[in-house]
N, C-alpha and C positions, 0 to 999 in steps of 0.2 A: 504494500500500500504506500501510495505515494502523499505526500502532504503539501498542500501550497502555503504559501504566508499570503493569509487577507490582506487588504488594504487596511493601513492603520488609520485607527481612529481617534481623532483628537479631542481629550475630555477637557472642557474650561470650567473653572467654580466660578461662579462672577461672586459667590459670597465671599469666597479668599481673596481672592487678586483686587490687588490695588492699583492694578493699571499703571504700574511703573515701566512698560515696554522692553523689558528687558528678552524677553520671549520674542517678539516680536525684532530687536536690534538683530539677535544669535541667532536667527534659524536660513541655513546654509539655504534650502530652497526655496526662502521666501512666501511659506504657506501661512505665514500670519499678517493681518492687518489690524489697526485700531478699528472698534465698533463706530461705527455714529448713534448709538445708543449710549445713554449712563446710563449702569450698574444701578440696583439698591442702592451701593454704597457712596455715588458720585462720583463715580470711573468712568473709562471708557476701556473694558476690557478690550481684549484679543480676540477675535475671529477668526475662522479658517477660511479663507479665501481659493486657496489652491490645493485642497486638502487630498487631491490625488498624486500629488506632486512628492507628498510627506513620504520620508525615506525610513523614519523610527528611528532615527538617529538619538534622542527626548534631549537635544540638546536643550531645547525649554523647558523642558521637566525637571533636569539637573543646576538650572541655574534660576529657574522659579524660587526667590525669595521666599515666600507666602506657600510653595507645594500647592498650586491653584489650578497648576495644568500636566497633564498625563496623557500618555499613548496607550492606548491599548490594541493589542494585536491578537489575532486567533490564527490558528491553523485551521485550514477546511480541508475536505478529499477533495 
């Protein structure tokens, strides 16, 4: 049996993130933008913009301040 890697999927909390863009500066493929929405919190989180583009690399997972955003990845047949 063979197994693929899905397309990863990009988690945002807009309850964590403080919209500092740091996620947004770091991510080598450019799948994040600022929202034009504010947050609950008076932010304007991160969006996936390109989010087929994401490689799983979580370089914004590992440099998320706050722990606000996360990849998650599955294997399928």
């Amino acid at each position: 049996m063979h197994l693929k890697s899905a397309s990863p999927r990009i988690v945002i909390s807009e309850e964590l993130c403080k919209g500092c863009g740091i996620c947004i500066a770091l991510c080598p493929m450019k799948v994040l933008d600022r929202s034009d929405k504010l947050s609950s919190r008076g932010v304007y989180p991160p969006v996936s913009v390109n989010g087929n583009k994401c490689t799983a690399c979580r370089i914004c997972q590992h440099y998320c301040p706050d722990l606000a955003i996360y990849i998650v990845t599955e294997e399928k047949n």
